[in-house]
C-alpha positions as CSV (number, residue, x, y, z in Angstrom):
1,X,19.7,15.2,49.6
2,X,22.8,14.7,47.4
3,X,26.2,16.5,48.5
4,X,29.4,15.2,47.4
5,X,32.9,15.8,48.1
6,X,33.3,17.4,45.0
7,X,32.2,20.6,46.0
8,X,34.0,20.8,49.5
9,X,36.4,23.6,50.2
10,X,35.1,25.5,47.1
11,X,33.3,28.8,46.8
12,X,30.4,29.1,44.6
13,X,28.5,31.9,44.0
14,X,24.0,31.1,43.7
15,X,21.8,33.5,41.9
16,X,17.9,32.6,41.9
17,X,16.4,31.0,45.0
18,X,13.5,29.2,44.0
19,X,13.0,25.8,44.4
20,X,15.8,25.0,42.1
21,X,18.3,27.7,43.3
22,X,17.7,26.7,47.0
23,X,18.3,23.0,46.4
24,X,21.5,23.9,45.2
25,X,22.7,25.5,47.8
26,X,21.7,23.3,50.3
27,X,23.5,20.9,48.3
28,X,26.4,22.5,48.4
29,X,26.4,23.8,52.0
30,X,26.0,20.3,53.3
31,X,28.9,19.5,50.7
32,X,31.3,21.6,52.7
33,X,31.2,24.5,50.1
34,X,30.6,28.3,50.7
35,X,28.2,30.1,49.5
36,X,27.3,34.1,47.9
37,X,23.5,34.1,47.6
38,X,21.4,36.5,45.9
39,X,17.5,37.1,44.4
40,X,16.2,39.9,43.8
41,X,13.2,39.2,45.6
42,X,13.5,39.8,50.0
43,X,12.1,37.4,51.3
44,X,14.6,34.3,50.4
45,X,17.2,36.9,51.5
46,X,15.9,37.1,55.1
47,X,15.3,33.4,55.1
48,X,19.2,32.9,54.8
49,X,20.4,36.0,56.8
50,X,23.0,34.6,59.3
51,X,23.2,31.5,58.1
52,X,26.7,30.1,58.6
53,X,28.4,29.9,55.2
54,X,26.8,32.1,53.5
55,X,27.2,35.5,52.3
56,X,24.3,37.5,50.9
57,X,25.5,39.8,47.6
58,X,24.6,40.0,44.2
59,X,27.3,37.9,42.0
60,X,27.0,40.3,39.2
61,X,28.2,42.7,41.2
62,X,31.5,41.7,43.2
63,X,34.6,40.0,42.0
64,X,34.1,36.3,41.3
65,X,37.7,35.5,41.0
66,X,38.4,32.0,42.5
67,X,34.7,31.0,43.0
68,X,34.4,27.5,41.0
69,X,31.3,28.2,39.5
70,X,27.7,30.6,39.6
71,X,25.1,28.6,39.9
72,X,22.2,29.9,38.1
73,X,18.2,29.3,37.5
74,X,17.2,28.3,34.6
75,X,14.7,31.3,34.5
76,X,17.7,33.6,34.2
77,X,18.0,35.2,30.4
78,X,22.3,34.4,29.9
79,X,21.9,36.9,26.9
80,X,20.8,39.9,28.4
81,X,21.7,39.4,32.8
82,X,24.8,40.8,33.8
83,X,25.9,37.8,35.4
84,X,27.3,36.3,32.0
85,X,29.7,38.6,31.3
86,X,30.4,38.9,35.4
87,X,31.6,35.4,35.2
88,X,33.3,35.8,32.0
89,X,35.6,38.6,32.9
90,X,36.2,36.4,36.4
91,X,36.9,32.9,34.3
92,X,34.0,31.7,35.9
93,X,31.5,28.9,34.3
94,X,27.9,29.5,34.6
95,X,26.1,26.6,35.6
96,X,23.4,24.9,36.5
97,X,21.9,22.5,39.2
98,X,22.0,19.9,36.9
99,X,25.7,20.3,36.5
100,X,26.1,20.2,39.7
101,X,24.3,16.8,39.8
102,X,26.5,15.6,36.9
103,X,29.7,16.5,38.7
104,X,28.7,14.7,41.6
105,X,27.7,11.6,40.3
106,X,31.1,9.8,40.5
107,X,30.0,9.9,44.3
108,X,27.3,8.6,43.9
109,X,26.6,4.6,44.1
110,X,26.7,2.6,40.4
111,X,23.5,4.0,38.6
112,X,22.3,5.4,35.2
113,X,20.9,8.8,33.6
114,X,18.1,9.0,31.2
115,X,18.0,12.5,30.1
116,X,14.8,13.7,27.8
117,X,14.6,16.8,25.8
118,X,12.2,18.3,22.9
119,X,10.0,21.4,22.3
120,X,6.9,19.5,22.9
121,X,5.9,16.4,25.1
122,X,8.8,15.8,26.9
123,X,6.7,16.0,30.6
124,X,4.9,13.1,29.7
125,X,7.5,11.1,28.2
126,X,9.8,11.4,31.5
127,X,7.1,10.6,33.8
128,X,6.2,7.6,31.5
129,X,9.7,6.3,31.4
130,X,9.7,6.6,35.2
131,X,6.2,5.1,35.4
132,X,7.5,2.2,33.6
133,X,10.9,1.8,35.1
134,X,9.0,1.9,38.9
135,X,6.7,-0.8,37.7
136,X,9.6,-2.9,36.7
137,X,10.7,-2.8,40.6
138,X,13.8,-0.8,39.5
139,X,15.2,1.9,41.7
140,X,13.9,5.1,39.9
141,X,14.3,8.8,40.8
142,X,12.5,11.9,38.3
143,X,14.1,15.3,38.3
144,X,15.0,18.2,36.5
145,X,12.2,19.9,34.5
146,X,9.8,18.2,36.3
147,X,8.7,17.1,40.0
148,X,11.6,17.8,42.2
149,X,14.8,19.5,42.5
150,X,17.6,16.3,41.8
151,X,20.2,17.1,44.2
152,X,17.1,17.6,46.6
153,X,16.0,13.7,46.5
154,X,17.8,10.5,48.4
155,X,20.9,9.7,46.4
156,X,19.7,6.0,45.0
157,X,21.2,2.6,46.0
158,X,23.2,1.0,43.5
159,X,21.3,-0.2,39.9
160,X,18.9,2.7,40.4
161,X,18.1,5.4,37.3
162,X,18.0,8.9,37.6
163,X,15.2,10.2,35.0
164,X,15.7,13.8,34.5
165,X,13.4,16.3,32.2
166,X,15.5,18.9,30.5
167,X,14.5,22.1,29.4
168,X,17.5,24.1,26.5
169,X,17.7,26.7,29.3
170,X,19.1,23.9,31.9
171,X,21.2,22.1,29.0
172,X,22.9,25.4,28.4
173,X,23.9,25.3,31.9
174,X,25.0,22.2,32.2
175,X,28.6,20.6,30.6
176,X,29.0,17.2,31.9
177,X,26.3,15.2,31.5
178,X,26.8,11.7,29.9
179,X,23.1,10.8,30.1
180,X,23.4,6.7,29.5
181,X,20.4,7.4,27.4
182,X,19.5,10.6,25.8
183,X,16.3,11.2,23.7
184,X,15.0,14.4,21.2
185,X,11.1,14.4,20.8
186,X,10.5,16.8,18.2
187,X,11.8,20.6,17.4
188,X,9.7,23.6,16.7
189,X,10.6,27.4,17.2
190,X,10.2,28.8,20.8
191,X,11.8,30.3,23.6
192,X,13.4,32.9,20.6
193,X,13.3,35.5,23.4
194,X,16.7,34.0,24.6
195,X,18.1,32.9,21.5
196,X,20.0,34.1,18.3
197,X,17.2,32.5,15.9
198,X,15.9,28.9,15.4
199,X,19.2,27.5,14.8
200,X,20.7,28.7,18.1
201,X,17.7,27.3,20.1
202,X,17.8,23.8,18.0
203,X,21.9,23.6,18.8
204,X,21.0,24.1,22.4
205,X,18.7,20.7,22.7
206,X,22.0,19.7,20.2
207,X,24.5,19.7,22.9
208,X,23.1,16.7,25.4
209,X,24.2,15.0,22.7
210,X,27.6,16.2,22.2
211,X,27.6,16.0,26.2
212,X,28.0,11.8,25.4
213,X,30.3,9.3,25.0
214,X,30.1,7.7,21.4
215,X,29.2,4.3,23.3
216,X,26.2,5.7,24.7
217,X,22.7,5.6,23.2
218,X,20.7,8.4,21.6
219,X,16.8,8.3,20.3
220,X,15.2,10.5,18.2
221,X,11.6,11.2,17.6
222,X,10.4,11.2,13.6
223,X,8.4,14.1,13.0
224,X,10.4,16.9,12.3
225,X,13.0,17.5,9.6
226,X,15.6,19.1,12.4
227,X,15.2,16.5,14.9
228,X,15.9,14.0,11.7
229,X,18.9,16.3,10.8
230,X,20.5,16.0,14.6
231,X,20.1,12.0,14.7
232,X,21.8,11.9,11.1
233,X,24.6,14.1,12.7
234,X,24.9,11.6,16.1
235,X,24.8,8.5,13.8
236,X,28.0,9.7,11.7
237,X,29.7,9.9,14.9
238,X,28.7,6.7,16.7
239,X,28.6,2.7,16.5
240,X,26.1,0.7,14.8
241,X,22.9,0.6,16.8
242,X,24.1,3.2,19.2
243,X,21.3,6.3,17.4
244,X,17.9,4.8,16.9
245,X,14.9,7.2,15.7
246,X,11.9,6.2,16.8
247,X,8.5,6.5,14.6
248,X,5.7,4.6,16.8
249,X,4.4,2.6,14.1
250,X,4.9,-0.7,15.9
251,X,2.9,0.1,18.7
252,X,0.3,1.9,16.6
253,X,-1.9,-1.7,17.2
254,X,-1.8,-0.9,21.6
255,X,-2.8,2.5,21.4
256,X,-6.4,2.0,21.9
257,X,-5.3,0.0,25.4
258,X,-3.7,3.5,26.7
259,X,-6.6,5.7,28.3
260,X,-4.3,8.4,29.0
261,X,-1.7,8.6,25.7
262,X,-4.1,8.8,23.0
263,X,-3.3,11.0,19.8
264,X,-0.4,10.7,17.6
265,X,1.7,12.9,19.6
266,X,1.8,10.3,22.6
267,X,2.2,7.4,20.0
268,X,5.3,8.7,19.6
269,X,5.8,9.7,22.9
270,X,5.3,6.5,24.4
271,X,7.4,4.8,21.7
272,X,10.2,6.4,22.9
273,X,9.5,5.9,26.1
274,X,9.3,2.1,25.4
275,X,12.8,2.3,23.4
276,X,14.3,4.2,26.9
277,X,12.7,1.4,28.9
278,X,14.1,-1.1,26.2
279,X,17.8,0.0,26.2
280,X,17.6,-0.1,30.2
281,X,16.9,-3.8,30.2
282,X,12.9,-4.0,30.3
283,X,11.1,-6.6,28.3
284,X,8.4,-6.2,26.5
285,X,6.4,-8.2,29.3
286,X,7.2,-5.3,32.0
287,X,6.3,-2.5,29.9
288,X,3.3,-3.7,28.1
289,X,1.0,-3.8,30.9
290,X,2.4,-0.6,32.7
291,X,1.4,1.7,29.3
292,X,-2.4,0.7,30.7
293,X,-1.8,2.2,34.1
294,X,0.0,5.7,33.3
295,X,-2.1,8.3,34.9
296,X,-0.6,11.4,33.0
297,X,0.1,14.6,34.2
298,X,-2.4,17.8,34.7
299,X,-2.8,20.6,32.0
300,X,-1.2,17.7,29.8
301,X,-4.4,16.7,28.2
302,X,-6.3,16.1,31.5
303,X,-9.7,14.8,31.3
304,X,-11.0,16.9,34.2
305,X,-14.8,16.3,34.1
306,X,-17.4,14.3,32.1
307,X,-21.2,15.7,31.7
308,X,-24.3,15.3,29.6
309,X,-21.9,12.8,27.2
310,X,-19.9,16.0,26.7
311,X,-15.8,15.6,27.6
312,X,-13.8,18.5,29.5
313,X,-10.3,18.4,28.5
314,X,-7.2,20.4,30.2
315,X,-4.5,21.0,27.9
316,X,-2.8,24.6,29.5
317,X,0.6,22.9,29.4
318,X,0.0,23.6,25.4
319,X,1.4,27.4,25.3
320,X,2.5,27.3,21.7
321,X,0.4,26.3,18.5
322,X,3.0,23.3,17.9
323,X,1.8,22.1,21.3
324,X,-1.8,22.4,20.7
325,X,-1.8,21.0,17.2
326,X,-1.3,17.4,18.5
327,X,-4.8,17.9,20.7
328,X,-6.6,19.0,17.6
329,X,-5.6,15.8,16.4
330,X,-6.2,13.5,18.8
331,X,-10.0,13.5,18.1
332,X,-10.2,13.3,14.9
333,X,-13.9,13.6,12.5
334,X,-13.7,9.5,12.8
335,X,-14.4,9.5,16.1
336,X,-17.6,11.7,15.8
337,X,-16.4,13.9,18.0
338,X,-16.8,17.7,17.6
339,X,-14.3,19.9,19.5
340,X,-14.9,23.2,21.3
341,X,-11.8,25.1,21.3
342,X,-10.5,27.4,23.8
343,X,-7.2,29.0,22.7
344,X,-5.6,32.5,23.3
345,X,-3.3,33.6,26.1
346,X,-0.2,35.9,25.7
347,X,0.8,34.9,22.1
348,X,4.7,33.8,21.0
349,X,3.9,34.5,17.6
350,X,0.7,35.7,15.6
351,X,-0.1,32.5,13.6
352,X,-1.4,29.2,13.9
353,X,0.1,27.0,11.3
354,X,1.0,24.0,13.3
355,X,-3.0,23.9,13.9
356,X,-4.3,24.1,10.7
357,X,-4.4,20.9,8.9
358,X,-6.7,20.4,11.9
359,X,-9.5,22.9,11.6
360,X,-11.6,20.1,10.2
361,X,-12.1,18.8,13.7
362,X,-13.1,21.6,15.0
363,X,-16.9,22.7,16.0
364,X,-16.0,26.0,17.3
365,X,-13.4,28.8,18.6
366,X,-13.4,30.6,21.7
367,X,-10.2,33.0,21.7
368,X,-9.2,34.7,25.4
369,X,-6.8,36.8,26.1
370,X,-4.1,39.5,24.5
371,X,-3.9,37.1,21.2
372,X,-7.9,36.5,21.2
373,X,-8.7,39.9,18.5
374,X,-5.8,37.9,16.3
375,X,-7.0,34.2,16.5
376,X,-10.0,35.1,15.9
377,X,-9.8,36.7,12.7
378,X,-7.2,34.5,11.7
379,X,-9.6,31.0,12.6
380,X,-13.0,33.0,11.3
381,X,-12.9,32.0,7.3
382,X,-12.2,28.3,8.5
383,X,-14.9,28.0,11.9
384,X,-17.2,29.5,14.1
385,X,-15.2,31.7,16.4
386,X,-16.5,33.3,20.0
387,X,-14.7,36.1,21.4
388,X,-14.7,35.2,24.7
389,X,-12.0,37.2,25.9
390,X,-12.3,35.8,29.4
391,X,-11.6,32.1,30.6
392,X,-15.3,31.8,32.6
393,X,-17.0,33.4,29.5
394,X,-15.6,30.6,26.8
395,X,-16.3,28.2,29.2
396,X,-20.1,28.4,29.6
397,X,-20.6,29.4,25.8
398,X,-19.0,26.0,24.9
399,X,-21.3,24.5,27.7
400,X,-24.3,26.2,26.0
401,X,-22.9,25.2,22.4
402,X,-21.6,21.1,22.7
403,X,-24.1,18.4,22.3
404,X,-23.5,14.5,23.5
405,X,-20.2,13.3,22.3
406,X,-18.3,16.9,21.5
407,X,-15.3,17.8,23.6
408,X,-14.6,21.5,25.6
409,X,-10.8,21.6,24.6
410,X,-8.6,24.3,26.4
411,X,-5.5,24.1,24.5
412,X,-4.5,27.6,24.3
413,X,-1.7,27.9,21.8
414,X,-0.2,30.7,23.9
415,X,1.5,31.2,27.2
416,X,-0.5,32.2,30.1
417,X,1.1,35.9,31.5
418,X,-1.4,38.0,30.0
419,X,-4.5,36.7,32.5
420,X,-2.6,34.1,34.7
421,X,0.4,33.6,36.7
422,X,1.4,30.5,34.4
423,X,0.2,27.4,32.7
424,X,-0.9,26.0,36.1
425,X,-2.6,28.5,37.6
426,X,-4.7,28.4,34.1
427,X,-5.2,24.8,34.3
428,X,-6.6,24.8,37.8
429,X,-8.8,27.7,36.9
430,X,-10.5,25.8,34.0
431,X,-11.0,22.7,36.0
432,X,-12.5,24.6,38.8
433,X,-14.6,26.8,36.3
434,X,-16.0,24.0,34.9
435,X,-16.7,22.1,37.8
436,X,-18.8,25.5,39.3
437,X,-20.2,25.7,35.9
438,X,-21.4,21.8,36.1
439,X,-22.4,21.2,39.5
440,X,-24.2,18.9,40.4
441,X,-24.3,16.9,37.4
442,X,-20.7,16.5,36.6
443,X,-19.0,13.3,37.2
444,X,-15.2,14.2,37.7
445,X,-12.6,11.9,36.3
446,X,-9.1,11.1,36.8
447,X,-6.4,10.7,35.0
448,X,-4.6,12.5,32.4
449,X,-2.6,12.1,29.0
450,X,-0.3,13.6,27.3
């Protein structure tokens, strides 16, 4: 665990104890700091009752004055909880765990931060970058959006990088992150449930950026006019050479040698991931060879079972159309493959634009969920459309449907609270519906991409 004498002496206040929320105040306890702990939910209560150095109350609701900071989840709405303006009226920042890994860092031994952002493909480009840093020897630790809580892991030993995931929801918590290296994917609208419009949710992703010294490197992904607006921004502010955007077409040529980042979407993915790897020092000898070993990640394009010459493809992870365009694409007519499609969910808007220059590669629709009645109509002048309305139904119509060579695609375009608890939980349902559905004749396979 990381503590740091940073926090000692000082009261904070921790709201949400989930993973997250409970690494942070362990980090803190063993920091010498005091804690006030709340969730709404009992249990983590009783698991901290008595606990020396802690107080149990809600932070929204008692006077904050003098804490140094409420540490928050990043599942915590800031524009509708009471806790902002709690903290406001106190003169208390609203943080993160991820700040508090920033503020501690001068404690920690000599090391770097990579810090990765974007609305789409950002999973898979941090646990790439740390795939290919860990096969260069180097000390390497993955954190923030992804895997484990940071402050949770073994502080490294000096010369080791810290590879952190972030989400807008944690970079609006956080203030003082120099990320050595920071990269932007790609922007498209979501999460507008917390935000004041498009703008407010692209100047989010904006500020780890702004959170940089003007010595310090930023990469940019190419397909997207607001991503391409940001790195114009960073580059008026910065040296020569310190903003780089990043199209992919170099390393167009290897693709074919990466079972688990095909599609144009991990092009670009990985070429970023090859530019992190670059400004950290790698040659082009270390991570050549390691873009052939990446496993993936589930839900992210995870080739879950083969059968009858017919592919089973896990893309839940894909819970906006943006998302699910870029596995449309990735088997394009050229490949003679023919795609089953298995989209729908709890919708976070009611069209599928992203998707549609990419109708052509597909055989047929099978919409689930709330948003099913509305994909369907919307897909039916351009395919064959199902309505499945349930996960297990889809499944074996596709079955009864693909021939030799075609692909059964979940990539649902919508998030997953209308039938499941989240994107995982819908992931591991469709693996281990088509497994039952396949038995005995399935040969399972590993790996993923994306």
């Amino acid at each position: 665990m990381i503590a740091s004498p940073a926090f000692s002496g000082k009261r904070y206040a921790v709201l949400g104890l989930a993973r997250s929320g409970m690494t942070a105040l362990e980090c803190l306890l063993a920091s010498g700091a005091s804690v006030t702990a709340w969730d709404s939910r009992e249990e983590p209560r009783r698991v901290l009752e008595g606990r020396a150095g802690v107080n149990l109350a809600d932070p929204a609701t008692i006077d904050l004055t003098g804490y140094a900071g409420v540490v928050v989840s990043p599942g915590v709405p800031l524009n509708s909880h009471p806790i902002a303006a709690a903290a406001a009226r106190a003169g208390v920042p609203v943080i993160g765990d991820i700040e508090l890994f920033a503020l501690a860092r001068s404690s920690l031994p000599a090391h770097r931060v990579v810090a990765i952002t974007g609305t789409n493909g950002k999973s898979t480009t941090t646990a790439l970058v740390h795939h290919l840093l860990q096969s260069a020897a180097l000390p390497v630790r993955m954190g923030g959006n992804i895997g484990l809580p940071v402050l949770g892991q073994s502080p490294l030993a000096a010369g080791g990088v810290y590879v952190l995931e972030l989400s807008s929801y944690q970079i609006d918590l956080t203030f003082s992150l120099a990320a050595d290296v920071a990269a932007l994917l790609n922007l498209t609208p979501d999460h507008l449930d917390r935000y004041d419009g498009t703008e407010a949710y692209y100047a989010s992703k904006a500020r780890l950026f702004a959170m940089q010294r003007e010595d310090q490197i930023a990469l940019f992904g190419t397909s997207d006019a607001d991503t391409a607006r940001i790195a114009a921004l960073e580059a008026a502010r910065r040296a020569p050479g310190k903003v780089r955007s990043i199209d992919g077409a170099d390393l167009a040529a290897l693709q074919a040698d990466w079972p688990t980042l095909q599609g144009p979407h991990n092009l670009q993915n990985a070429a970023v991931a090859v530019a992190i790897a670059e400004a950290l020092g790698l040659s082009e000898a270390q991570w050549r060879p390691a873009l052939r070993t990446f496993r993936g990640l589930p839900h992210r394009m995870e080739r879950v079972a083969e059968a009858g010459g017919v592919l089973f493809i896990n893309d839940s992870k894909a819970t906006n159309p943006a998302s699910a365009a870029p596995a449309l694409a990735a088997f394009p007519p050229s490949d003679h493959k023919r795609i089953h499609w298995i989209l729908g969910g709890l919708p976070k808007g009611d069209r599928l634009d992203e998707c549609a220059p990419f109708f052509g590669n597909v055989a047929a629709a099978y919409t689930i969920g709330e948003a099913g009645p509305r994909f369907a109509d919307l897909l039916a002048p351009a395919m064959p459309v199902r309505r499945s309305e349930m996960m297990c139904e889809a499944i074996r119509q596709a079955i009864e449907a693909a021939k030799p060579g075609d692909v059964v695609l979940l990539s649902p375009a919508c998030a997953s609270f209308d039938q499941f608890r989240d994107f995982e939980a819908r992931g591991d349902a469709f693996r281990q519906i088509v497994q039952t559905l396949l038995e005995p004749q399935a040969e399972q396979v590993a790996g993923a991409t994306r």
